[in-house]
C-alpha positions in Angstrom: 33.9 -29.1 -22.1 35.1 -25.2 -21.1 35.4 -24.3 -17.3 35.9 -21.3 -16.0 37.6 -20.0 -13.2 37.0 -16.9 -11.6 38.3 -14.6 -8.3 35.3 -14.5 -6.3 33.3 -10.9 -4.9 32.8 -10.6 -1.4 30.6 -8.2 -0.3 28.8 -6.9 2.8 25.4 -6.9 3.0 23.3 -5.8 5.8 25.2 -7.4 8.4 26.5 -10.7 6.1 29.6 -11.4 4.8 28.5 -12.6 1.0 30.6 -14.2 -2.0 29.4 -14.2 -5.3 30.9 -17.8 -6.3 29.2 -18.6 -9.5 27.8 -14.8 -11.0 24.2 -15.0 -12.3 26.1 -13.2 -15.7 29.2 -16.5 -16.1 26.3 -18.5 -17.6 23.7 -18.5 -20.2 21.0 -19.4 -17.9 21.6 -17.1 -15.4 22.3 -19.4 -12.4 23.5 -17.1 -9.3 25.1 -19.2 -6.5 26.3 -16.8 -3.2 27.9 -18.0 -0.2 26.8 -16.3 3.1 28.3 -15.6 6.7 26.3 -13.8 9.3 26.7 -14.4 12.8 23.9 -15.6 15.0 20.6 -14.1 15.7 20.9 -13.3 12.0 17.4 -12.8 10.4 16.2 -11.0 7.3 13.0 -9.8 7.1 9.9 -11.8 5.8 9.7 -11.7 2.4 8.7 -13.3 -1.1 10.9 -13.2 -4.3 8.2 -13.2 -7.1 10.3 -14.1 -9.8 12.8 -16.9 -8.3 13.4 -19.8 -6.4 15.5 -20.2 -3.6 17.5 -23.1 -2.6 19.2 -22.8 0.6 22.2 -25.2 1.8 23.2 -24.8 4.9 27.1 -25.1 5.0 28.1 -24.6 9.2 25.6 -23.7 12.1 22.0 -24.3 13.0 19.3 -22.5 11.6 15.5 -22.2 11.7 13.9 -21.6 8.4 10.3 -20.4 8.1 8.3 -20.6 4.9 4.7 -20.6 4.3 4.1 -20.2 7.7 6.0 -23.7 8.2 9.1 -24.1 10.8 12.0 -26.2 9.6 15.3 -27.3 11.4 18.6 -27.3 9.5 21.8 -28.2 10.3 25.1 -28.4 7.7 24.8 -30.5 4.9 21.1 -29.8 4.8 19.2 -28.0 2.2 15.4 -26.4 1.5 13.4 -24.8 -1.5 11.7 -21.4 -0.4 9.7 -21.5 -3.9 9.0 -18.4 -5.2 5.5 -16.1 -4.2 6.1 -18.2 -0.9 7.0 -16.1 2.2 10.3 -17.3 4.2 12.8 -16.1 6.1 15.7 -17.9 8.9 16.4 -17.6 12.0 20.5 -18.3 12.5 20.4 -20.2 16.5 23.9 -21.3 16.7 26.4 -19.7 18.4 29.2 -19.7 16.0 27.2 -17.9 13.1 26.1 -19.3 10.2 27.2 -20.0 6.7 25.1 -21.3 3.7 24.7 -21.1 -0.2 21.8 -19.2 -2.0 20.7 -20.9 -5.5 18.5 -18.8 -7.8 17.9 -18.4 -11.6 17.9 -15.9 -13.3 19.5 -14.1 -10.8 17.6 -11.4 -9.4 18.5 -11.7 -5.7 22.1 -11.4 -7.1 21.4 -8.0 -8.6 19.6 -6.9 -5.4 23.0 -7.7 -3.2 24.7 -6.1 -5.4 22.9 -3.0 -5.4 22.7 -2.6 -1.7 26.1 -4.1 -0.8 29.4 -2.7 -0.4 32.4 -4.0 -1.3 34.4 -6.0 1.9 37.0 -4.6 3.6 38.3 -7.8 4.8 37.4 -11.7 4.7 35.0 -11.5 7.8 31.6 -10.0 8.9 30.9 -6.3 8.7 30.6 -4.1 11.8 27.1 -5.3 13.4 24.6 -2.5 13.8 20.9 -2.0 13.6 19.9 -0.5 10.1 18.1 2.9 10.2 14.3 3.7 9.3 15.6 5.4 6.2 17.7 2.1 5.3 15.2 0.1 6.2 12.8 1.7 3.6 15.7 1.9 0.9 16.1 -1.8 1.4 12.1 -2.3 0.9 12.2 -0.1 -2.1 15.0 -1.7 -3.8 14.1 -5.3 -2.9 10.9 -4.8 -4.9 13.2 -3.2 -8.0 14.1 -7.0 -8.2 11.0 -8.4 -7.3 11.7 -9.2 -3.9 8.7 -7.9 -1.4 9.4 -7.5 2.2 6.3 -8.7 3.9 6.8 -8.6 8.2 9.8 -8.3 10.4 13.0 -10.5 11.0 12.5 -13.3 13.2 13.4 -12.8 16.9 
C-alpha cells in the first residue's frame, strides 16, 4: 500500500488560521480534511452546504455547535456531523481559541477556502477585524459558487 506525504497549506481565512492537511485533489474520492485555528468568540455565519457533509472534531477549546436549530457542547476529542441541507454554525467559548478538523467529500468547502483565502504569512492567526459589507457579500456570493448558502448571522 502507497502513502503519500505532503507539505501542508496554511491559509487565512476570514479570521482563521487553516491547513489543508489531506487536499480534496491527493485522493480519488475527493476527501478534504482542514485543520482550523480561530480564537474565541469565533463564529461563521449560519449556513448549509448543499452538496456535503461535515464532520467536525474538535481538537483544543470549547465550542458550541448549532445545527438544525439544536445546541451541542464540545470539548477536545469530541466530534459532530452537520449533514448536508442542515443549517449549523459554532460558537468558539473558550478563552484560548479553538482548533478543530473539517471532514467533507468531495471537497467543495475546500475549494471555497481556497478561493477566499490568502496565503499565511506566518504559523498563527491573521490580524482580527470585522469584514466589510462588500466582503461580506463576496463571501455569500462565492459560498453559493460551491454550494454553500449563508442563511443568518454568526452566533454572538
Amino acid at each position: 500500500m502507497a502513502t503519500m506525504t505532503k507539505t501542508a497549506t496554511d491559509l487565512w481565512f476570514l479570521n482563521t488560521w487553516v491547513t489543508v492537511r489531506i487536499s480534496e485533489s491527493d485522493g480519488q474520492d475527493r476527501v478534504s480534511i482542514l485543520e482550523h485555528r480561530a480564537p474565541f468568540g469565533d463564529s461563521p455565519p449560519l449556513h448549509i452546504h448543499h452538496t456535503e457533509d461535515e464532520i467536525f472534531q474538535v481538537l483544543e477549546g470549547e465550542f458550541l455547535f448549532v445545527i438544525g436549530g439544536q445546541e451541542h457542547q464540545l470539548r477536545a476529542g469530541e466530534m459532530i456531523l452537520a449533514p448536508k441541507g442542515v443549517p449549523h454554525q459554532y460558537l468558539i467559548q473558550s478563552k484560548q481559541g479553538g482548533r478543530w478538523t473539517t471532514t467533507t467529500v468531495p471537497g467543495d468547502f475546500e475549494r471555497f477556502v481556497h478561493m477566499m483565502a490568502r496565503p499565511a504569512e506566518r504559523q498563527a492567526l491573521p490580524p482580527a477585524g470585522a469584514p466589510s459589507p462588500e466582503a461580506i457579500q463576496q463571501l455569500t456570493k462565492t459560498a453559493a459558487d460551491y454550494g454553500i448558502e449563508i442563511v443568518g448571522p454568526p452566533l454572538h
